[in-house]
KEZAMAR-476368 format. One line per field, with one value per residue: x negated, y, z negated of N, C-alpha, C in turn; residue in one letter; residue number from 1. Coordinates in steps of 0.2 Angstrom, whole numbers, always signed. Layout:
BEGIN
npx <- [X,...]
npy <- [Y,...]
npz <- [Z,...]
capx <- [X,...]
capy <- [Y,...]
capz <- [Z,...]
cpx <- [X,...]
cpy <- [Y,...]
cpz <- [Z,...]
r <- [A,...]
k <- [NUM,...]
This chain:
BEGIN
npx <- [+326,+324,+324,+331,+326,+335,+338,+350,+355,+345,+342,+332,+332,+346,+347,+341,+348,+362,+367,+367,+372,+384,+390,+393,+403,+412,+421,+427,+435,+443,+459,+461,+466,+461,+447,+437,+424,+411,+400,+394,+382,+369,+382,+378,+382,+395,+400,+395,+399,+414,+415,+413,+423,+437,+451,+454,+455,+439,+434,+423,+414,+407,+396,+398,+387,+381,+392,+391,+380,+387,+395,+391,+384,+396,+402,+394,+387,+379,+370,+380,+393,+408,+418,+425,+441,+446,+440,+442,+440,+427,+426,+425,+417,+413,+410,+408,+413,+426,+442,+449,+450,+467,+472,+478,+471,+464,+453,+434,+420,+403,+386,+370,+370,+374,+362,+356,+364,+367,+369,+383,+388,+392,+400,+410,+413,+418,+428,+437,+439,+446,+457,+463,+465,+474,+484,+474,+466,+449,+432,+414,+399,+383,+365,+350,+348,+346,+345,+351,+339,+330,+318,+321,+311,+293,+293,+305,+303,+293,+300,+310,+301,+299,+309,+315,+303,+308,+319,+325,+334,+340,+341,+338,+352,+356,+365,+374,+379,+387,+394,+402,+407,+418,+425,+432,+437,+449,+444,+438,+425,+421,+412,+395,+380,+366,+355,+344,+327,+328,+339,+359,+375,+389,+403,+422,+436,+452,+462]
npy <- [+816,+828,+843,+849,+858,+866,+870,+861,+848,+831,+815,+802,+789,+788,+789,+778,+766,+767,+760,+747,+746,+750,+740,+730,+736,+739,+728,+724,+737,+738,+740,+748,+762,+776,+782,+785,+791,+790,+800,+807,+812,+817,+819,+812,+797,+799,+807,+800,+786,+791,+796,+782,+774,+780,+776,+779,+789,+798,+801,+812,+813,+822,+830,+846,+854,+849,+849,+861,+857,+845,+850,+858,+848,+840,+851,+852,+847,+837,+827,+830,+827,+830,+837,+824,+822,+817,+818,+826,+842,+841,+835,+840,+830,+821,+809,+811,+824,+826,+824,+809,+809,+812,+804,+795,+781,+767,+762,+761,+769,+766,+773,+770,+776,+768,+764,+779,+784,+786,+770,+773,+780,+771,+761,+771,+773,+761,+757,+769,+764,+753,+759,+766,+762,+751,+735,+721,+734,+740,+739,+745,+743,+752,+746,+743,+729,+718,+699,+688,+695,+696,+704,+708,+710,+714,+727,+733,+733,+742,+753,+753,+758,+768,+775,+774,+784,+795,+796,+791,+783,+780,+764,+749,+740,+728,+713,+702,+711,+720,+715,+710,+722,+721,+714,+716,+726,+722,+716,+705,+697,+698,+697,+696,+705,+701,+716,+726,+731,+726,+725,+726,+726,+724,+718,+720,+716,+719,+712]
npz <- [-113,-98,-89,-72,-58,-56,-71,-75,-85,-86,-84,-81,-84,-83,-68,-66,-73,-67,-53,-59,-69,-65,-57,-65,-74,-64,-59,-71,-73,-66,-66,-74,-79,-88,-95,-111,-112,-123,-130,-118,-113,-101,-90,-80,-80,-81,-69,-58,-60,-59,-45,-39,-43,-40,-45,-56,-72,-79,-95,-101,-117,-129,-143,-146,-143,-134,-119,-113,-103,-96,-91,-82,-73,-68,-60,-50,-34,-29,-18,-6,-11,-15,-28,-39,-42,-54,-64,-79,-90,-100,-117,-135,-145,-158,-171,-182,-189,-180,-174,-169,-153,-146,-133,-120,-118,-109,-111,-119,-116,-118,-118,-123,-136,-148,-155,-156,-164,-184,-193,-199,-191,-179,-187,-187,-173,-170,-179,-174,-162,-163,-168,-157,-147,-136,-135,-126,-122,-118,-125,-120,-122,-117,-120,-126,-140,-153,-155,-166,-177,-171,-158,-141,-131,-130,-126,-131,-147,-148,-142,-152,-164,-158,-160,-174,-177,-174,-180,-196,-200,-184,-174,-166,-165,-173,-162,-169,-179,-174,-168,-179,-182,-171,-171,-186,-180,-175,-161,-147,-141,-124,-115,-112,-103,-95,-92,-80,-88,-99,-106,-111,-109,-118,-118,-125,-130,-136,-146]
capx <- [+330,+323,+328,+329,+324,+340,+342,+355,+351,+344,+340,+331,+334,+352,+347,+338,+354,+370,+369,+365,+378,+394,+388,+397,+410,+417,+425,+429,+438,+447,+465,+460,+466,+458,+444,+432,+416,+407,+391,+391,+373,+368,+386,+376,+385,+402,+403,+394,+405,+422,+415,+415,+429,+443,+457,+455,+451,+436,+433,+418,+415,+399,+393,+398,+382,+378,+397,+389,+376,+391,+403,+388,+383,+405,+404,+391,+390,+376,+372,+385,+399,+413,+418,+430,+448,+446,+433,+444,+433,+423,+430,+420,+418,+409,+411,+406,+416,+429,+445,+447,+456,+474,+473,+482,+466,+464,+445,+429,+412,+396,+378,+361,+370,+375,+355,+352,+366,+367,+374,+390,+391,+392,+405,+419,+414,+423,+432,+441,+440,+451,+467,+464,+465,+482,+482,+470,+459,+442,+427,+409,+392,+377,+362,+346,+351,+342,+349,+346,+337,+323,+318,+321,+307,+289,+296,+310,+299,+289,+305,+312,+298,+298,+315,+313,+298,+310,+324,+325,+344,+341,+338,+341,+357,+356,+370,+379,+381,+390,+399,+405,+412,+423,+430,+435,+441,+455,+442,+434,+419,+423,+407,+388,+379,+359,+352,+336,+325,+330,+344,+362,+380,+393,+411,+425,+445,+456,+466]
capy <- [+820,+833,+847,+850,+866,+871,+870,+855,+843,+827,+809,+794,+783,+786,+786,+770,+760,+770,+756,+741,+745,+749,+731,+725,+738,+740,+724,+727,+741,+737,+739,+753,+770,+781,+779,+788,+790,+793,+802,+809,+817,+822,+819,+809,+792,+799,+809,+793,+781,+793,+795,+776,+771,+785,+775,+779,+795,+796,+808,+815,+819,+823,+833,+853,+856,+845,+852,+866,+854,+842,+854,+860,+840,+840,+853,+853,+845,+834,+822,+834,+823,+834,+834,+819,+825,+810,+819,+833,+843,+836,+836,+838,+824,+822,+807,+813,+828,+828,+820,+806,+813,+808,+802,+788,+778,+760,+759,+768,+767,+771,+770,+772,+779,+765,+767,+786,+786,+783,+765,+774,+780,+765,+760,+772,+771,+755,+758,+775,+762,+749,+764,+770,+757,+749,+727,+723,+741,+738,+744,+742,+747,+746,+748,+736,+724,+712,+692,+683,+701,+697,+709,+702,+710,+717,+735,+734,+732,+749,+759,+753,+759,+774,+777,+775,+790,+801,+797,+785,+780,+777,+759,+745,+736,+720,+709,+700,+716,+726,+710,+707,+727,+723,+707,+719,+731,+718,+715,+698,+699,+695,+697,+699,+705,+703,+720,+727,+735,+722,+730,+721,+728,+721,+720,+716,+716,+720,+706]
capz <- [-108,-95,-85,-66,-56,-60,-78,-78,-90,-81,-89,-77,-85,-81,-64,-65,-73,-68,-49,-61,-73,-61,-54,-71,-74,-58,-59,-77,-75,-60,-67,-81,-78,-90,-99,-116,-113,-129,-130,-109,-112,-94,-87,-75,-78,-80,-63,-55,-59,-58,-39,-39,-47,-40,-46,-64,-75,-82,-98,-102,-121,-134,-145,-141,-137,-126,-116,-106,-97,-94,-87,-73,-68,-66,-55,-47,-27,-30,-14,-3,-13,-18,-35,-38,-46,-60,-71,-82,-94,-108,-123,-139,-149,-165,-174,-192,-187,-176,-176,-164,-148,-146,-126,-119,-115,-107,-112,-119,-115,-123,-116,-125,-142,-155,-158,-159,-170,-188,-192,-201,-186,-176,-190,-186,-167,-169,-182,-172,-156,-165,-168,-152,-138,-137,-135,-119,-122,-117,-128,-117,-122,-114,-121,-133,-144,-154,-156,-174,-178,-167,-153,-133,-129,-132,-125,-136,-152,-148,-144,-157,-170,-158,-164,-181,-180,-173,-185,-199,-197,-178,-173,-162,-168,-172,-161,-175,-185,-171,-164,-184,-180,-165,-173,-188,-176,-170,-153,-147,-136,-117,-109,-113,-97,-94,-87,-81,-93,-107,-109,-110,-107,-120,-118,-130,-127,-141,-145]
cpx <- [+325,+327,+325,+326,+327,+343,+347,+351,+349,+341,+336,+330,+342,+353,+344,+344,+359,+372,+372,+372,+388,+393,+394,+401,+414,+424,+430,+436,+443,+455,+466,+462,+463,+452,+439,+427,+411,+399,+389,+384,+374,+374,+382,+381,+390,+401,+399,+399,+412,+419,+417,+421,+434,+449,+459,+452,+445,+435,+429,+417,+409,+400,+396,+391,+378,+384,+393,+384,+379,+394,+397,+387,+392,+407,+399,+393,+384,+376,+378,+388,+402,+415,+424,+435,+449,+440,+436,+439,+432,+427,+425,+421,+411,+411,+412,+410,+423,+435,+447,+453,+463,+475,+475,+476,+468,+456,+441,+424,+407,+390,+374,+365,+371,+366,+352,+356,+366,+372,+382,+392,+394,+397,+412,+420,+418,+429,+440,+445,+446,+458,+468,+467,+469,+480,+479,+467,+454,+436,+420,+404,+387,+370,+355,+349,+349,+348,+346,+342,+328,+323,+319,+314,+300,+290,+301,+307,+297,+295,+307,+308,+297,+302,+317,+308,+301,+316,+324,+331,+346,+338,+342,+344,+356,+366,+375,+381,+387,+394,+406,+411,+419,+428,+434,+441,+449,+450,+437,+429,+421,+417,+401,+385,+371,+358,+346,+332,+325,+333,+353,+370,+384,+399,+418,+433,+451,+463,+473]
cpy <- [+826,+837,+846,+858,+870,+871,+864,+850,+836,+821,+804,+792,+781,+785,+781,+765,+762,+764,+749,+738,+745,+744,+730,+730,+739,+735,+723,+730,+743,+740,+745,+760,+775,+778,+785,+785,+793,+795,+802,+809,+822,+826,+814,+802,+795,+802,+802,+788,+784,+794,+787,+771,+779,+782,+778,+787,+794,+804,+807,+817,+818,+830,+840,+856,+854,+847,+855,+862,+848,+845,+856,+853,+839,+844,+855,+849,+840,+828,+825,+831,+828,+833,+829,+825,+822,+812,+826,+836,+839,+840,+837,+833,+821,+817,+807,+821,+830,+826,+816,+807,+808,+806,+795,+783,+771,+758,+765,+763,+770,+769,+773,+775,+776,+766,+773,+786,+785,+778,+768,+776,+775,+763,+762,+772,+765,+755,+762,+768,+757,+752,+764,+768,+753,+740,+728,+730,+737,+742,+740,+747,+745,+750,+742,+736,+719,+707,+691,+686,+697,+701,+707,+704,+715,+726,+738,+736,+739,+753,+757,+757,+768,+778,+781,+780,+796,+801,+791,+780,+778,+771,+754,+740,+730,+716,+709,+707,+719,+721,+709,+716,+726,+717,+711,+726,+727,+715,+709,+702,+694,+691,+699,+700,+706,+710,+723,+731,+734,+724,+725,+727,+721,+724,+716,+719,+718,+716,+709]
cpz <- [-105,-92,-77,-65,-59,-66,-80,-79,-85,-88,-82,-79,-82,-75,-62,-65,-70,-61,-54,-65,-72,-58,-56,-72,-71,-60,-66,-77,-68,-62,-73,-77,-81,-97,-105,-114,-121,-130,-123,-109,-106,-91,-81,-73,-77,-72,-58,-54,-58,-50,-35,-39,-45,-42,-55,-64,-81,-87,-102,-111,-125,-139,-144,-140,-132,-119,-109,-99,-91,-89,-81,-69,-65,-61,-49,-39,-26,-22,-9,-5,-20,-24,-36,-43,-53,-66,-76,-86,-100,-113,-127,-145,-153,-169,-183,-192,-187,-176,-168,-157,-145,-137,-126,-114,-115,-109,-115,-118,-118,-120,-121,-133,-148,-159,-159,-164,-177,-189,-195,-196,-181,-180,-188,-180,-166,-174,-178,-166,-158,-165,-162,-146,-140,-135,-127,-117,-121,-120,-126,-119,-120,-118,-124,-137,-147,-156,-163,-174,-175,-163,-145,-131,-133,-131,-131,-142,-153,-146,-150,-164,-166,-160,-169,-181,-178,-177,-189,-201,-189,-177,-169,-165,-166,-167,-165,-178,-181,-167,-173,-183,-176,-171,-181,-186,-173,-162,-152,-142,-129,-112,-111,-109,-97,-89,-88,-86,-101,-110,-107,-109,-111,-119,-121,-127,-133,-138,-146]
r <- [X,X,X,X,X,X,X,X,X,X,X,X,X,X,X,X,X,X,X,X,X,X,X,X,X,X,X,X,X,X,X,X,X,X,X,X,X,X,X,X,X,X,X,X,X,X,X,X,X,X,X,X,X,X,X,X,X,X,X,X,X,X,X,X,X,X,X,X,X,X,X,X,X,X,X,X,X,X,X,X,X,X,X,X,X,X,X,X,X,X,X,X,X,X,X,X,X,X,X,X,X,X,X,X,X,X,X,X,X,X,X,X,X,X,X,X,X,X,X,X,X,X,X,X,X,X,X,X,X,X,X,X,X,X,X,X,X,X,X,X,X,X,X,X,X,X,X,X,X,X,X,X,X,X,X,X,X,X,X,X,X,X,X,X,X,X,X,X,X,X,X,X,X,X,X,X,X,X,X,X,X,X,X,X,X,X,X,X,X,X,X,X,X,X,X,X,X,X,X,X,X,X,X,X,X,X,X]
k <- [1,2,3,4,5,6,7,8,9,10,11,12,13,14,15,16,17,18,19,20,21,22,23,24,25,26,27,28,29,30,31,32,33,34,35,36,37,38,39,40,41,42,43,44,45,46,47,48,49,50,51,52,53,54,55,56,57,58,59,60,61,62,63,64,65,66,67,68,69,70,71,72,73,74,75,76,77,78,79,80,81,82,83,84,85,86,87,88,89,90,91,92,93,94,95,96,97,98,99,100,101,102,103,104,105,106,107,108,109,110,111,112,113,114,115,116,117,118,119,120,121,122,123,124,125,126,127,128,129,130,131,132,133,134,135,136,137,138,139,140,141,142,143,144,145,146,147,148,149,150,151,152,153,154,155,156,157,158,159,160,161,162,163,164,165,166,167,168,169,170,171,172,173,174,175,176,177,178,179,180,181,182,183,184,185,186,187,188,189,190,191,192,193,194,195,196,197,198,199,200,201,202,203,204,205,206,207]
C-alpha cells in the first residue's frame, strides 16, 4: 500500500483489477442488494463498485485502523463523481476480535485477504459467512490460489515466499482446502473466473 499527495491510502493494484473484477461481479450481483466487504484496505474497491452498481448497498468494513483512511476514499469526489448514497460508513471488523455484524446481507466479498490472513482466520471467514448469509447468499473472493498445491504461476511462487517473509501464517491458499471450507459452510462453488495477473475470482452460493 502507498499513499497520495494527499495522505489517502492508495493501493494499484486495486486500481489495476477493480475494471476486470466488476466484468464478473457485475452480473453476479445483479439482484443483490447489500453486500459485506471484508478487509476494504484503501476503500478503493468498495466506493468503485458502489458507483457501479447503485442498486445495492455496499458496506465497507476492516480493521479499525485501517477506518479513517476508508471513510476519506468515501467521501472523497474522486474523478468529479459525487459520492454515491450506497456506501454507509465502515464498520469495524476484526475477525479474531469482533463479533460478526448483525446486517441483513445478500453477499460478502473479500479481495487480496484470505492470504495475508492467518488460515484460522480464513476458517471463521467462512465459518461467520455460513450463519450470516440466508439460502442464495453469495460469498466471492478474489485473489491467488494454488490447484492440487501447485502454483499457476512462476509469479505466484515468489509472492508467495514473499508472503511467507513477511508473515509466516500468511500464504497462498491452496483451492481444495478453502473450497472444503465453503462446502462445510453449507456453500457450493458456482463459478471460478480466470483473471489477470494469475489471479482468479471464486464464487459460491449457499445452498
Amino acid at each position: 500500500m502507498t499513499s497520495t499527495h494527499s495522505n489517502m491510502p492508495f493501493s494499484q493494484a486495486c486500481e489495476n483489477n477493480k475494471k476486470p473484477i466488476l466484468a464478473v461481479i457485475q452480473p453476479l450481483f445483479e439482484n443483490t442488494k447489500q453486500i459485506l466487504e471484508v478487509g476494504s484496505g484503501t476503500g478503493q474497491h468498495g466506493l468503485y463498485f458502489a458507483q457501479n452498481m447503485p442498486h445495492l448497498t455496499w458496506q465497507c468494513s476492516d480493521r479499525p485502523m485501517n477506518l479513517p483512511g476508508i471513510n476519506m476514499r468515501l467521501a472523497s469526489t474522486e474523478k468529479n463523481v459525487e459520492q454515491p448514497n450506497n456506501t454507509p460508513t465502515p464498520i469495524a471488523l476484526d475477525l479474531f476480535e469482533d463479533q460478526w455484524p448483525k446486517l441483513n446481507i445478500d453477499a460478502i466479498f473479500s479481495a487480496n485477504a484470505v492470504h495475508i490472513m492467518p488460515w484460522a482466520g480464513v476458517e471463521i471467514l467462512f465459518k461467520a459467512a455460513g450463519y450470516a448469509l440466508a439460502a442464495q447468499g453469495q460469498l466471492v473472493l478474489y485473489g491467488p490460489f494454488n490447484y492440487e498445491g501447485q502454483y499457476s504461476s512462476a509469479s505466484n511462487a515468489r509472492f508467495d515466499q514473499w508472503l511467507k517473509s513477511q508473515h509466516p501464517e500468511s500464504a497462498i491458499r491452496d483451492f481444495e482446502a478453502i473450497n472444503q471450507l465453503a462446502l462445510n459452510a453449507g456453500m457450493s462453488l458456482r463459478g471460478d473466473y480466470e483473471m489477470p495477473a494469475n489471479n482468479r475470482v471464486l464464487h459460491w452460493v449457499k445452498d
